[in-house]
mmCIF file of the N, C-alpha and C atoms, coordinates in Angstrom:
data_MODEL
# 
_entry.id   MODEL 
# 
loop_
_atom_site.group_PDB 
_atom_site.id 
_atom_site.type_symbol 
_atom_site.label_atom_id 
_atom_site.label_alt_id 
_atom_site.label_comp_id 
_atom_site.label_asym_id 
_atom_site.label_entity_id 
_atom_site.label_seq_id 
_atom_site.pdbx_PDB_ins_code 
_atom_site.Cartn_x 
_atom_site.Cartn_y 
_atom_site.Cartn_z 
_atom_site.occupancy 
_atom_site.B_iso_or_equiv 
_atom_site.pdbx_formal_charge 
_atom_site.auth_seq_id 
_atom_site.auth_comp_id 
_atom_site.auth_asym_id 
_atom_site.auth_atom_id 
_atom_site.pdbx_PDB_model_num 
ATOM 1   N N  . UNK A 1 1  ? -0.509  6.313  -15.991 1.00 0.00 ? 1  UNK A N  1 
ATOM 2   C CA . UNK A 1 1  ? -1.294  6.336  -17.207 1.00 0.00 ? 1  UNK A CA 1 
ATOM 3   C C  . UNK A 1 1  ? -2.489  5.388  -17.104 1.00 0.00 ? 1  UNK A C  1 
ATOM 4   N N  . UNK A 1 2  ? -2.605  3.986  -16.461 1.00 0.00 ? 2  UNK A N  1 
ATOM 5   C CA . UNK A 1 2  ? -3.521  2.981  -16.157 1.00 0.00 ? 2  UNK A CA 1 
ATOM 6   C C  . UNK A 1 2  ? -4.908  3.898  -15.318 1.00 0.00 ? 2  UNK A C  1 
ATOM 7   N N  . UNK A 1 3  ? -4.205  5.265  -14.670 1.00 0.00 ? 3  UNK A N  1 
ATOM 8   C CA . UNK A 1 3  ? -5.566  5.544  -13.981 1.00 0.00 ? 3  UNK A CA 1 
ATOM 9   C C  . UNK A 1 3  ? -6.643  6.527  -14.729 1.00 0.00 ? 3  UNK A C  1 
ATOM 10  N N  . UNK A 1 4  ? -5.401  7.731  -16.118 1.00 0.00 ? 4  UNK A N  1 
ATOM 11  C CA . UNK A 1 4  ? -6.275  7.719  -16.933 1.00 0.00 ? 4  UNK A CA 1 
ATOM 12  C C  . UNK A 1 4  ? -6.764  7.702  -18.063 1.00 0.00 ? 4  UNK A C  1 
ATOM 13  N N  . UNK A 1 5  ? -6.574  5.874  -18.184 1.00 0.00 ? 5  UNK A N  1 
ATOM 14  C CA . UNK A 1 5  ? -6.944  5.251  -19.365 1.00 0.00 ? 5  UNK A CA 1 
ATOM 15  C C  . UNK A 1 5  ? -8.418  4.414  -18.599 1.00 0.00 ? 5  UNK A C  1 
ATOM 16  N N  . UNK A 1 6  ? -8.475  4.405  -17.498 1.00 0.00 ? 6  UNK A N  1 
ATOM 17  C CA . UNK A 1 6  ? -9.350  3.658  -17.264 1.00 0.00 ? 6  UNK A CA 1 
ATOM 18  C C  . UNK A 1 6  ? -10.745 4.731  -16.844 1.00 0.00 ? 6  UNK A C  1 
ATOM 19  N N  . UNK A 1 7  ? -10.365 5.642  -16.677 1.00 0.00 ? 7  UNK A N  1 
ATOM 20  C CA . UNK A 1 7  ? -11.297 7.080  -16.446 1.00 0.00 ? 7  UNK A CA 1 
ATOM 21  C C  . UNK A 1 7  ? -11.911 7.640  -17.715 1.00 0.00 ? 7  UNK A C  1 
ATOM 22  N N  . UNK A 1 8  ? -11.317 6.917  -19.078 1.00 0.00 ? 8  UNK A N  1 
ATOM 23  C CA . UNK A 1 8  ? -11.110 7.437  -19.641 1.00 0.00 ? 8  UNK A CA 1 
ATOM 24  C C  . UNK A 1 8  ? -12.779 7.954  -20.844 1.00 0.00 ? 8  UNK A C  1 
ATOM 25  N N  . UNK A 1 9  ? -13.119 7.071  -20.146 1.00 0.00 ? 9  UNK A N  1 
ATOM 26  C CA . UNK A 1 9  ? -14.822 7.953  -20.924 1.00 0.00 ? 9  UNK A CA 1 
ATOM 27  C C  . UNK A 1 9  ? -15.950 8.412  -19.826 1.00 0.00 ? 9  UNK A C  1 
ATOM 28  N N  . UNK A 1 10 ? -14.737 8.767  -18.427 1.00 0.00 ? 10 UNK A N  1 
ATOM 29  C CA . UNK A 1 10 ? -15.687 10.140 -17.362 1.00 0.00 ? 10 UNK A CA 1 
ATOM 30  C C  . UNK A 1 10 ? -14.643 10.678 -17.058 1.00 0.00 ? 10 UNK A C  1 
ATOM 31  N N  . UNK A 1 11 ? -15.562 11.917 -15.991 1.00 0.00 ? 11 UNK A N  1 
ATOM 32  C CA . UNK A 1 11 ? -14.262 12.864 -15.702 1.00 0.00 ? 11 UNK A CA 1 
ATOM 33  C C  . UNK A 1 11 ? -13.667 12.626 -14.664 1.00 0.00 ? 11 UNK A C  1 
ATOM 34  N N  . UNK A 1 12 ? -12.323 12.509 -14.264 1.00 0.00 ? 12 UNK A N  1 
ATOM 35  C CA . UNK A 1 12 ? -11.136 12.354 -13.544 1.00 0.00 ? 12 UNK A CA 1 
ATOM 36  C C  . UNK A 1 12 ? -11.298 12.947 -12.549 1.00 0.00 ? 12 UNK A C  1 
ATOM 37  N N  . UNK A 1 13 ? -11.499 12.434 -11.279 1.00 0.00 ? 13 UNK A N  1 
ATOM 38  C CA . UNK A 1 13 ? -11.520 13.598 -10.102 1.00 0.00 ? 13 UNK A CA 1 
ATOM 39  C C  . UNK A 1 13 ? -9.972  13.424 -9.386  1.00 0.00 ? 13 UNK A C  1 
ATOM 40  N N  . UNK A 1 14 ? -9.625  14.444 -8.976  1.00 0.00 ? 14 UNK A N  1 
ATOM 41  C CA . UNK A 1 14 ? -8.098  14.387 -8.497  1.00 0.00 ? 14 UNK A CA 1 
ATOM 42  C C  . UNK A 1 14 ? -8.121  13.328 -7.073  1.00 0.00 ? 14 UNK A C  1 
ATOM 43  N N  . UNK A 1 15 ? -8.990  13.258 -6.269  1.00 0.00 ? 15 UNK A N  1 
ATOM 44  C CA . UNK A 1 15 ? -9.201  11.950 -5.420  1.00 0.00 ? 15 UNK A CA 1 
ATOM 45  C C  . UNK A 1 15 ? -8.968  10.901 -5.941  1.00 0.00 ? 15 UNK A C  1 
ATOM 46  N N  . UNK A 1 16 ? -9.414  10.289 -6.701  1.00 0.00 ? 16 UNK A N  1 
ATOM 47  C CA . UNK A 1 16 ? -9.402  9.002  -8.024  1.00 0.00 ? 16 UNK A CA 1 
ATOM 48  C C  . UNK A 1 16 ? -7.844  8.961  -8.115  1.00 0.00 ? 16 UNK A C  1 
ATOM 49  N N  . UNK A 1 17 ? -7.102  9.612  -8.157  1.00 0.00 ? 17 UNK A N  1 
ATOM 50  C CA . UNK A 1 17 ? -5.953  9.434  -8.946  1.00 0.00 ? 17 UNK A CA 1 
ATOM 51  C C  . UNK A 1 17 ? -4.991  9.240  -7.412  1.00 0.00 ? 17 UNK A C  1 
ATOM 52  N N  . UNK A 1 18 ? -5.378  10.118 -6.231  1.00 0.00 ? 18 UNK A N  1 
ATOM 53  C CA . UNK A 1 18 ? -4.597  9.854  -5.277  1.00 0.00 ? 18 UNK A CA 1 
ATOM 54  C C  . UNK A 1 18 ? -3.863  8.641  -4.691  1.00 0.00 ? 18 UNK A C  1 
ATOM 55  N N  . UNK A 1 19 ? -4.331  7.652  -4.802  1.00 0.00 ? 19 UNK A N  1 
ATOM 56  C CA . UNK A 1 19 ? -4.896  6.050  -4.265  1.00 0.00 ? 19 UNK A CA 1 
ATOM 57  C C  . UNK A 1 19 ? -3.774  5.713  -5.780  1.00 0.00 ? 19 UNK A C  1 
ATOM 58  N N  . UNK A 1 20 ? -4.265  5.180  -6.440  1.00 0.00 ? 20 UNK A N  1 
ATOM 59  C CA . UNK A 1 20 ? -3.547  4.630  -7.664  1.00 0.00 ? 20 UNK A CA 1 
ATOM 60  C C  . UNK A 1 20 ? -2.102  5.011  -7.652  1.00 0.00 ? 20 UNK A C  1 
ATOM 61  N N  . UNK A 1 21 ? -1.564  6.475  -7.404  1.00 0.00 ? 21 UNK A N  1 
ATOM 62  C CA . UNK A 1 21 ? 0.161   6.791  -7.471  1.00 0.00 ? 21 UNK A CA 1 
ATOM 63  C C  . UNK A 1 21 ? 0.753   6.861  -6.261  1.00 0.00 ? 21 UNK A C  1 
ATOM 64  N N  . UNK A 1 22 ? -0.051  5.976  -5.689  1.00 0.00 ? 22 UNK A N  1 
ATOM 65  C CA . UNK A 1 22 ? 0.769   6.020  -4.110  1.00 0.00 ? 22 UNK A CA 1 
ATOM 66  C C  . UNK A 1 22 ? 0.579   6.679  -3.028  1.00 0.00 ? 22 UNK A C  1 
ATOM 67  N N  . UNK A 1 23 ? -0.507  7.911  -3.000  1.00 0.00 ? 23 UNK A N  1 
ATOM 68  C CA . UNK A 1 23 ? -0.294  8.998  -2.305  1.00 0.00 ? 23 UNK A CA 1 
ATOM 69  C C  . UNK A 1 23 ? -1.819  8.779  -1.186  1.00 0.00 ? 23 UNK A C  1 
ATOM 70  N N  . UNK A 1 24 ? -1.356  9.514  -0.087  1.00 0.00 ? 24 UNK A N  1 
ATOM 71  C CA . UNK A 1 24 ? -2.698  9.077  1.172   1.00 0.00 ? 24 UNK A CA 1 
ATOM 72  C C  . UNK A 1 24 ? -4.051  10.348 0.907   1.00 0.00 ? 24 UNK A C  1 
ATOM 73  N N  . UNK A 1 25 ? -5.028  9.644  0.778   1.00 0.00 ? 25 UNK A N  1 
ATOM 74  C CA . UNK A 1 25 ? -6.302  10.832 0.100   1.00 0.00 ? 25 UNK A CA 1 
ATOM 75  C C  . UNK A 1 25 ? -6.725  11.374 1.127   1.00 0.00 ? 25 UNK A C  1 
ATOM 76  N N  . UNK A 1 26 ? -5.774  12.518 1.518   1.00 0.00 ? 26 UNK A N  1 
ATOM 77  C CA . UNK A 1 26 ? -6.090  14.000 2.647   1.00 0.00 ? 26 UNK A CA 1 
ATOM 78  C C  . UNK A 1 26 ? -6.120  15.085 1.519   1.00 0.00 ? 26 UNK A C  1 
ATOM 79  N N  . UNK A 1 27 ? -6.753  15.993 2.325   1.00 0.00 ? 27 UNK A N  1 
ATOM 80  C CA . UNK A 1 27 ? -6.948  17.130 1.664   1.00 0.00 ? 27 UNK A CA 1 
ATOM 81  C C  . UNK A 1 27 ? -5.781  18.022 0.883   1.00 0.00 ? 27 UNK A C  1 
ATOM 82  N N  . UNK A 1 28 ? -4.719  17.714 1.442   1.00 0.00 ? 28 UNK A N  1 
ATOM 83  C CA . UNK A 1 28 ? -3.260  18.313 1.318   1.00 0.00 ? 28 UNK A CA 1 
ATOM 84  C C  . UNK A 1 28 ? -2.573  17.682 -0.132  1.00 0.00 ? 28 UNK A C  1 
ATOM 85  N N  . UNK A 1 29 ? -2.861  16.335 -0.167  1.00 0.00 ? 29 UNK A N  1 
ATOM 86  C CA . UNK A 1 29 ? -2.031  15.822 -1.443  1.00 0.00 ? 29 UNK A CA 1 
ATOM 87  C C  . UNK A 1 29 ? -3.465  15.805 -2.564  1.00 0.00 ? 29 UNK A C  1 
ATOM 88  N N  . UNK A 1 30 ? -4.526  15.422 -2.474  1.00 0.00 ? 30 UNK A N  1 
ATOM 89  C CA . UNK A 1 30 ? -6.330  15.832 -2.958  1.00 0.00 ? 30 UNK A CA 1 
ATOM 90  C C  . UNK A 1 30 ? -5.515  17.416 -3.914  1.00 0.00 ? 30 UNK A C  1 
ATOM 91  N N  . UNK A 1 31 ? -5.272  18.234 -3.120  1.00 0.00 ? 31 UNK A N  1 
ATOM 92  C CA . UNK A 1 31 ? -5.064  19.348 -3.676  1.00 0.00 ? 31 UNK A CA 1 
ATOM 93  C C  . UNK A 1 31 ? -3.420  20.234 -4.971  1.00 0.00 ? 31 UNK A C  1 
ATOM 94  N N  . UNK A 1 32 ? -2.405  19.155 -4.049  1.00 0.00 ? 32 UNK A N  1 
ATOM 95  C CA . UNK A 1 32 ? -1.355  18.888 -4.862  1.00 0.00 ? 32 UNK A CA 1 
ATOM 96  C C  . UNK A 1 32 ? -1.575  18.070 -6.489  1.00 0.00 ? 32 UNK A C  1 
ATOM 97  N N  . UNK A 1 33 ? -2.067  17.135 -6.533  1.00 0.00 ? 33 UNK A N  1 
ATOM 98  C CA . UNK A 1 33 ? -2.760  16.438 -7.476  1.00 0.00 ? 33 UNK A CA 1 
ATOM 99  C C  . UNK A 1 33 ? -3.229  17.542 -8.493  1.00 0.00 ? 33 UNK A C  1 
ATOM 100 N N  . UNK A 1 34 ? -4.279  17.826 -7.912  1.00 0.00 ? 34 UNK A N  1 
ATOM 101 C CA . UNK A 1 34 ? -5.315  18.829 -8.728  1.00 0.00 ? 34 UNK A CA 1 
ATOM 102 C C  . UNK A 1 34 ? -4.626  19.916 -9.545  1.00 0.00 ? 34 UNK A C  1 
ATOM 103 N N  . UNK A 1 35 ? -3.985  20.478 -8.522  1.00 0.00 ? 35 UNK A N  1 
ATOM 104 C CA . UNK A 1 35 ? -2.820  21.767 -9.402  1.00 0.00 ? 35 UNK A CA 1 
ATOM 105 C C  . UNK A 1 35 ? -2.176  20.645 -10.380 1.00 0.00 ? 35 UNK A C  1 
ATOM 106 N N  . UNK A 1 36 ? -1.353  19.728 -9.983  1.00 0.00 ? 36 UNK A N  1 
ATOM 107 C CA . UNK A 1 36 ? -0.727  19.416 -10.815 1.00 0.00 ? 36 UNK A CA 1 
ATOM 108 C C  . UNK A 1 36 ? -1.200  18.632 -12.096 1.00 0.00 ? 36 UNK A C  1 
ATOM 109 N N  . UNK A 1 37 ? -2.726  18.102 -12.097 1.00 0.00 ? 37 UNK A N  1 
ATOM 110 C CA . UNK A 1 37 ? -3.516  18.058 -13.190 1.00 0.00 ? 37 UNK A CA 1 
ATOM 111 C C  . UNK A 1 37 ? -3.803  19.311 -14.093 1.00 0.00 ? 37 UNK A C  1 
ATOM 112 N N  . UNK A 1 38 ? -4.245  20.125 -13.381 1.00 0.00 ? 38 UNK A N  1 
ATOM 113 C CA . UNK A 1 38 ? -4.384  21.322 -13.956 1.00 0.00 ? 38 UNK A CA 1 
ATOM 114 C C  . UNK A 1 38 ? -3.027  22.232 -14.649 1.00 0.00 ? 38 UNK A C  1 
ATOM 115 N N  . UNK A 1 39 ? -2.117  21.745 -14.138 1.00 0.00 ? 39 UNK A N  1 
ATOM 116 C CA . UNK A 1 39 ? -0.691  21.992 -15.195 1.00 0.00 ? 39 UNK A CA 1 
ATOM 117 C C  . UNK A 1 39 ? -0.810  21.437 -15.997 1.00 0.00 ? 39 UNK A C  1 
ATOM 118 N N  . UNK A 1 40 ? -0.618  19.821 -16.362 1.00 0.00 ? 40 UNK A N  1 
ATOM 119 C CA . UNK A 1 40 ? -1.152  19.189 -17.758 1.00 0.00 ? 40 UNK A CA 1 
ATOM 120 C C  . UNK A 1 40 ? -2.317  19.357 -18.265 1.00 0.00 ? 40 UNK A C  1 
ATOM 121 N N  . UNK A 1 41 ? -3.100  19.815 -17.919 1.00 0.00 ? 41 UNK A N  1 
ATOM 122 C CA . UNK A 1 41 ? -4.180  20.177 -18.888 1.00 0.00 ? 41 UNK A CA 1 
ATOM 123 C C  . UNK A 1 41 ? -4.205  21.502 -19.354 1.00 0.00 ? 41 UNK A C  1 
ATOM 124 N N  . UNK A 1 42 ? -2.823  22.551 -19.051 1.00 0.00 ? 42 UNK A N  1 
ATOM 125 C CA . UNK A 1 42 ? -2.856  23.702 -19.915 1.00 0.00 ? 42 UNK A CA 1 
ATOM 126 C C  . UNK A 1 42 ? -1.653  23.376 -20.836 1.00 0.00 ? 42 UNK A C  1 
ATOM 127 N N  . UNK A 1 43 ? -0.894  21.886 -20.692 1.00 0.00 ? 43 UNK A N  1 
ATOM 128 C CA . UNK A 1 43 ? -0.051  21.567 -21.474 1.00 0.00 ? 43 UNK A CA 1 
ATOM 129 C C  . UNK A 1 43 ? -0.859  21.111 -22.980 1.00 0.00 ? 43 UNK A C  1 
ATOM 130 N N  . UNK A 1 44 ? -2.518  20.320 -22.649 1.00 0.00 ? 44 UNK A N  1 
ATOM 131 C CA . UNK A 1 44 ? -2.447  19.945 -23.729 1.00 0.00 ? 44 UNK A CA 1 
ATOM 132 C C  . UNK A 1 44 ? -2.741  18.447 -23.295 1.00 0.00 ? 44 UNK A C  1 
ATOM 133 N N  . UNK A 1 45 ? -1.735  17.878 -22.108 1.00 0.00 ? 45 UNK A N  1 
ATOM 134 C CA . UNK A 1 45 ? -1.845  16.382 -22.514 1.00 0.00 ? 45 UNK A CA 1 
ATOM 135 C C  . UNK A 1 45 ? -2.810  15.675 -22.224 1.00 0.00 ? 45 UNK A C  1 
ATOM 136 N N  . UNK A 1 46 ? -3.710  16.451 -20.735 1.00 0.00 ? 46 UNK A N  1 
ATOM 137 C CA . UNK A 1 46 ? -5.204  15.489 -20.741 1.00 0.00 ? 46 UNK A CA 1 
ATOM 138 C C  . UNK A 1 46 ? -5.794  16.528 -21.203 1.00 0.00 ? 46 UNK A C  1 
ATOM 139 N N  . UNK A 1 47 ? -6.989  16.267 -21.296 1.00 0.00 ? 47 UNK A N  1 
ATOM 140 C CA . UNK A 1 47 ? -7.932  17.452 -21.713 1.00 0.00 ? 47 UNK A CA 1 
ATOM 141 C C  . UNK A 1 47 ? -9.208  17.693 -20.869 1.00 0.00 ? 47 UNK A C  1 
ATOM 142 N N  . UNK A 1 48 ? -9.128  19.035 -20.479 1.00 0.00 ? 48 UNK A N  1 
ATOM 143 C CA . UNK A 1 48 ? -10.101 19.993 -19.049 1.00 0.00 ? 48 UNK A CA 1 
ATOM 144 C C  . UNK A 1 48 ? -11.491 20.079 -19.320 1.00 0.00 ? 48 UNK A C  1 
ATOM 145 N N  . UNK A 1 49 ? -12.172 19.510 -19.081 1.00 0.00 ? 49 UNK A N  1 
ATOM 146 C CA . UNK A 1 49 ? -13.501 19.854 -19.289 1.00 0.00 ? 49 UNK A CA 1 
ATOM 147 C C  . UNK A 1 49 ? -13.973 20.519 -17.943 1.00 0.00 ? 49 UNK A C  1 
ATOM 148 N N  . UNK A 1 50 ? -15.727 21.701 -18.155 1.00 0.00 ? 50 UNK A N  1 
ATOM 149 C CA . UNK A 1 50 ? -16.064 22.256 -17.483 1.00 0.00 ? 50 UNK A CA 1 
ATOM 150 C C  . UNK A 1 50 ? -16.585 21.735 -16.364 1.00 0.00 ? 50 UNK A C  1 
# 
């Protein structure tokens, strides 16, 4: 939550977030991330901008 509360007045790139939850910023987890942002943001809990 610290990574996006601190993002929290730009937009979130799924790289940004890799680093902060532990994970090594390759293209492979870069992309795991992303889907899995993009699941919470059809939940509702962050919100998707264009």
């Amino acid at each position: 939550m610290a990574v996006f509360a601190a993002a929290a007045d730009a937009p979130l790139r799924a790289r940004a977030v890799c680093g902060p939850v532990g994970l090594e910023v390759v293209p492979n987890s870069i992309n795991n991330v992303r889907l899995k942002l993009k699941r919470l943001a059809g939940r509702g809990i962050p919100a998707e901008i264009e």
